[in-house]
N, C-alpha and C positions, 0 to 999 in steps of 0.2 A: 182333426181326425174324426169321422164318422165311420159310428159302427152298425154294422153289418145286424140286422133283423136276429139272429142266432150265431154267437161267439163261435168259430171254428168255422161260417159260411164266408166264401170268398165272393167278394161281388166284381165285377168287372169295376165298377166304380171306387173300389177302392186298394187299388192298386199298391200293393204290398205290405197290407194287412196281415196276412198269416206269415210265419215265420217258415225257414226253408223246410223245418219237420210238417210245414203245415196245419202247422196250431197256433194260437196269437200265443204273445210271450203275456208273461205276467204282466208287465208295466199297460201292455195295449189294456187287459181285462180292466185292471187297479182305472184305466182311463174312461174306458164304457161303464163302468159301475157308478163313476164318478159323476158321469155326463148325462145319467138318467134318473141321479140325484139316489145312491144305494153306492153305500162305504164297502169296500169287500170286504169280503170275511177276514178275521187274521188267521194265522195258523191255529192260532188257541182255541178261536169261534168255530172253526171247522171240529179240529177233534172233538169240540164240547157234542156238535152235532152228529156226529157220527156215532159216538158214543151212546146220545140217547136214542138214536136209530136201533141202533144195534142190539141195545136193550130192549127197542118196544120188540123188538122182531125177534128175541130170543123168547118175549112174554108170550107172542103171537105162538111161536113153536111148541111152547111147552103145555100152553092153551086151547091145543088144535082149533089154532085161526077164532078163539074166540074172544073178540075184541071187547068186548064190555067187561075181563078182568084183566083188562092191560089200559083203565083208562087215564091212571095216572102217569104211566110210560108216554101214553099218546100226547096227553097234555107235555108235558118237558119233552118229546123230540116236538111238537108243533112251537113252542116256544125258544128249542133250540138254535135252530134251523129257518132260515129265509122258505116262504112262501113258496117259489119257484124250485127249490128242492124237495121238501116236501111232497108237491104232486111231481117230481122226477122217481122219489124213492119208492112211492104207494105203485106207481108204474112198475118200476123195476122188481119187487118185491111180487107184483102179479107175476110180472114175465118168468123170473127165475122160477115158481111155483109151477107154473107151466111146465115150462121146459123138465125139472123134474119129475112129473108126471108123466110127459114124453116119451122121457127119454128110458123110464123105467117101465113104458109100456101100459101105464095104466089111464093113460085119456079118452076118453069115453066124448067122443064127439055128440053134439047136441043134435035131436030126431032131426029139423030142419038141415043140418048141413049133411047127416047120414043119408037123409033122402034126395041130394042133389048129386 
C-alpha cells in the first residue's frame, strides 16, 4: 500500500484507500506511520499530548498571548507531541484566535488590506 502525500487525500492511484466514511481506518494510518519510518502515537502518547497542549494554551490565555511565561508549558507540549502536530496546533490555535475576534466583531483589518 502507498500512501497518499496527506492521510485523508484520495489519489486515483490508490484505489480504496479511504474507508466508505471517507477517512483511512486506523490500521491504513498505524501502516503510513510505519512506512515512513514514525511509530503512531498510542492512545496514551496522544492524551499526554493534548494535555500539555492544553496547558500551554490555558498559560497562553491567562498570560494574554504572552509566551515567555509559559516557556516551560512550551517546552513539554513541544516534547510531548510529534513535530507535525505541533505546527498543526500553533495553526489552529491562530485560527480559532481569529475566528473569535471575528466573530465578536473586533478584527481590525490591517491599512494594506482596508485600502484595497
Amino acid at each position: 500500500m502507498s500512501c497518499p502525500k496527506r492521510l485523508g487525500q484520495s489519489h486515483s492511484s490508490q484505489p480504496g484507500f479511504l474507508s466508505p466514511r471517507g477517512r483511512p481506518s486506523r490500521d491504513q494510518i498505524t501502516q503510513c506511520f510505519i512506512a515512513v519510518g514514525m511509530a503512531a502515537p498510542s492512545m496514551k502518547q496522544r492524551q499526554v499530548c493534548w494535555g500539555a497542549r492544553d496547558e500551554y494554551w490555558k498559560c497562553l490565555d491567562e498570560n494574554l498571548e504572552d509566551a515567555s511565561q509559559c516557556k516551560k508549558l512550551r517546552s513539554s507540549f513541544e516534547s510531548s507531541c510529534p513535530q507535525q502536530w505541533i505546527k498543526y496546533f500553533d495553526k489552529r490555535r491562530d485560527y480559532l484566535k481569529f475566528k473569535e475576534k471575528f466573530e465578536a466583531g473586533q478584527f481590525e483589518p490591517s491599512e494594506t488590506t482596508a485600502k484595497s
